[in-house]
C-alpha positions in Angstrom: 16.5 -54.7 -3.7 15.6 -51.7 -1.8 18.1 -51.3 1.2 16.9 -48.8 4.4 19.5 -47.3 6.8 17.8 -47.1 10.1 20.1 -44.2 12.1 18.8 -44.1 15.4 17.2 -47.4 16.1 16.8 -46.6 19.7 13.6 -44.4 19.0 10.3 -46.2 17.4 9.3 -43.4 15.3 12.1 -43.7 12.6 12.0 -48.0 12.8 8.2 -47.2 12.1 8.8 -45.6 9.4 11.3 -48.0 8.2 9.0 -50.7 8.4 6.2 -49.2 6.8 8.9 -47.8 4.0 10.0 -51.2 3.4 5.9 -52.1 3.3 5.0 -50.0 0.6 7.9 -51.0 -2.0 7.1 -54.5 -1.4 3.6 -53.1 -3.0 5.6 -52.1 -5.8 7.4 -55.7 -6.2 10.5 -54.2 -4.5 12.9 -56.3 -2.1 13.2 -54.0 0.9 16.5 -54.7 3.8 16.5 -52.5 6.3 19.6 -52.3 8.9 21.0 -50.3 11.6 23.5 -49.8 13.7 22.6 -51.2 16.8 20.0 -53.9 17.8 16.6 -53.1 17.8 13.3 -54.9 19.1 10.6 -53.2 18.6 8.6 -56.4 18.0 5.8 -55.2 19.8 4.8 -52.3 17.3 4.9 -54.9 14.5 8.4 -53.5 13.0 10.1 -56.2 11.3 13.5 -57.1 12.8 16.6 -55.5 10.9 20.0 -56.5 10.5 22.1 -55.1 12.5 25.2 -53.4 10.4 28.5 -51.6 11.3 27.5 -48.4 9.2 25.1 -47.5 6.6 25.2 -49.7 3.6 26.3 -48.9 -0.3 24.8 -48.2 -2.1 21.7 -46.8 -0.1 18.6 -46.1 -1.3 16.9 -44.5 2.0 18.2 -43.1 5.5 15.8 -42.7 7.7 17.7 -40.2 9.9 16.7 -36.9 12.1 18.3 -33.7 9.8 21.4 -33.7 11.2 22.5 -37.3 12.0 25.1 -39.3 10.0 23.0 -40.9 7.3 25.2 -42.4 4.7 24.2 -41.4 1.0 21.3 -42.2 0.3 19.1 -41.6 -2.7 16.4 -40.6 -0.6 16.5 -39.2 3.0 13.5 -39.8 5.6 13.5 -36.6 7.8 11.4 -38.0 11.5 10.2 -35.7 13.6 11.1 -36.1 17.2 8.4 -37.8 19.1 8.1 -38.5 22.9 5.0 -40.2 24.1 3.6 -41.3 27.1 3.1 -44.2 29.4 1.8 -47.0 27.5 0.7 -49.3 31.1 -2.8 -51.3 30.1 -3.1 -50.7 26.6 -2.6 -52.2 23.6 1.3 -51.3 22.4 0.1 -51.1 18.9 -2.0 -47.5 20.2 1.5 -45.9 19.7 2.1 -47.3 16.2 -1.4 -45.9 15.5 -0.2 -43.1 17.5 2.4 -42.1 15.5 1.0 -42.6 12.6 -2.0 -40.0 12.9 0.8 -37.4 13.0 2.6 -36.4 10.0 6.0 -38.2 10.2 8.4 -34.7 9.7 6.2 -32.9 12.7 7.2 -33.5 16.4 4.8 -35.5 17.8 4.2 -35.2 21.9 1.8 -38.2 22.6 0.0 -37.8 25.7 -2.1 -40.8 27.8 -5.0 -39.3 26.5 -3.8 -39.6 23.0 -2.8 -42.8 23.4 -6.0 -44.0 25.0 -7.7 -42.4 22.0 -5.9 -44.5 19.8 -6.2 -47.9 21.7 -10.1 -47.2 21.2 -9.9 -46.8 17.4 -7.7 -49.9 17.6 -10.9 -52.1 19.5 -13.3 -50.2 17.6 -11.8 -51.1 14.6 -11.2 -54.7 15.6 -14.9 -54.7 16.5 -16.0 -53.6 13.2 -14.0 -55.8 10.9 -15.0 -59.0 13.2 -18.5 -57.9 12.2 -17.7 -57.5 8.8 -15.6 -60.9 8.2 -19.5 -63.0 8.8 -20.7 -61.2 5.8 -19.8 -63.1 2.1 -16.9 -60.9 1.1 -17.5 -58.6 -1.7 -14.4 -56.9 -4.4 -12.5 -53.7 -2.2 -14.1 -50.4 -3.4 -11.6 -48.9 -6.3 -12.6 -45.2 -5.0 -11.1 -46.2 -1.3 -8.4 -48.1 -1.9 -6.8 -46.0 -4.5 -7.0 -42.9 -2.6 -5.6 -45.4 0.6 -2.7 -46.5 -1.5 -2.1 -43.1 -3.3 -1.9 -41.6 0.4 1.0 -43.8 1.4 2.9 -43.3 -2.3 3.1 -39.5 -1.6 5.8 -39.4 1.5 4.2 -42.1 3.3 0.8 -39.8 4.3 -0.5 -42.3 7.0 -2.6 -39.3 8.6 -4.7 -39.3 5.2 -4.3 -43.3 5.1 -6.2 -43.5 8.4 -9.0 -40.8 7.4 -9.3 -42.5 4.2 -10.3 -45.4 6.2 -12.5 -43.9 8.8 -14.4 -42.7 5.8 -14.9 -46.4 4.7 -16.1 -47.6 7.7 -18.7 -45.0 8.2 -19.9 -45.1 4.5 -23.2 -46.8 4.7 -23.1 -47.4 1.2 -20.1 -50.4 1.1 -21.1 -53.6 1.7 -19.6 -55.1 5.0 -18.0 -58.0 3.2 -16.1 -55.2 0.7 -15.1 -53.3 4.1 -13.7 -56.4 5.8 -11.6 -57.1 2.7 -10.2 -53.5 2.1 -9.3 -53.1 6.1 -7.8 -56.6 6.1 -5.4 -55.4 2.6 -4.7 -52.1 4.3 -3.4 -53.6 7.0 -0.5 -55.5 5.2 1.0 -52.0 5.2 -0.4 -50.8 8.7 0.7 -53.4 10.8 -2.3 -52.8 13.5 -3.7 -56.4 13.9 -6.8 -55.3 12.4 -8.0 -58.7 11.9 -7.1 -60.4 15.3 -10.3 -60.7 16.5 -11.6 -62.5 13.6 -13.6 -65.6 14.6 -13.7 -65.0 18.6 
């Protein structure tokens, strides 16, 4: 069991990167519990709910908590970045996961409209693509992609070189659709972007 401390569950970076902590040891046959100290919804960025605790569990295994906030012990600390962002009114709420996780988690990240609206677009784009991809007879994932896609989020959860790993995929001519669709659909097991939803409409 891997057991997540969560200190400032009010903000969606650090339940991000909960969520997507607790994503990646599952990977690695690992129970994950994540709780903090307060409720939290953030059902609409695809964070898993967390139990709600009076302080930080022992033992602890992470703390995802800003460098100077009460964290427990952990065995490993989680350092966010501060990150304010902008009005999300008209797009998809899952543009601010994606959002967030173009920037390196320990940099502050000041998320504009027009970032956001960036991001909703990969999101469709994205959607579009793999929709496409899912009519063609699937094919085995490409080795080369997915290992340096998995490696990426091994070494301090690196979602910017996650993403660009995938970008790369999509716009390799080489691939076969069928391999693309079932690499984008694994990777997003750990992304939580709904890459998939459009499959079949």
């Amino acid at each position: 069991m891997l057991t997540i401390w969560v200190a400032s569950p009010d903000q969606p970076r650090p339940c991000l990167l909960a969520d997507l902590a607790a994503r990646v040891a599952e990977r690695h046959h690992l129970r994950a519990s994540v709780s903090v100290p307060a409720p939290a919804d953030w059902a609409a960025l695809n964070v898993h709910p967390a139990d709600v605790t009076a302080g930080a569990p022992q033992p602890l295994d992470v703390a995802v908590a800003p460098g100077d906030g009460p964290a427990g012990s952990p065995a490993h600390r989680i350092r966010p970045g501060t990150a304010a962002h902008a009005d999300l009114t008209g797009l998809d709420p899952l543009a601010l996961r994606l959002a967030l996780m173009q920037r390196p988690y320990r940099e502050q990240a000041t998320l504009t409209r027009d970032d956001l609206e960036a991001a909703d677009e990969v999101l469709r784009q994205w959607r579009a693509l793999v929709g496409h991809w899912a009519l063609s007879p699937s094919k085995p994932m490409c080795a080369q992609y997915t290992g340096e896609f998995l490696g990426a989020l091994d070494d301090d959860l690196d979602t910017p070189a996650a993403l660009r790993t995938l970008s790369a995929l999509a716009a390799d001519p080489v691939i076969p659709d069928g391999s693309k669709f079932e690499a984008f659909a694994y990777a997003d097991r750990f992304l939580g972007l709904d890459l998939v939803r459009d499959v079949g409409r």
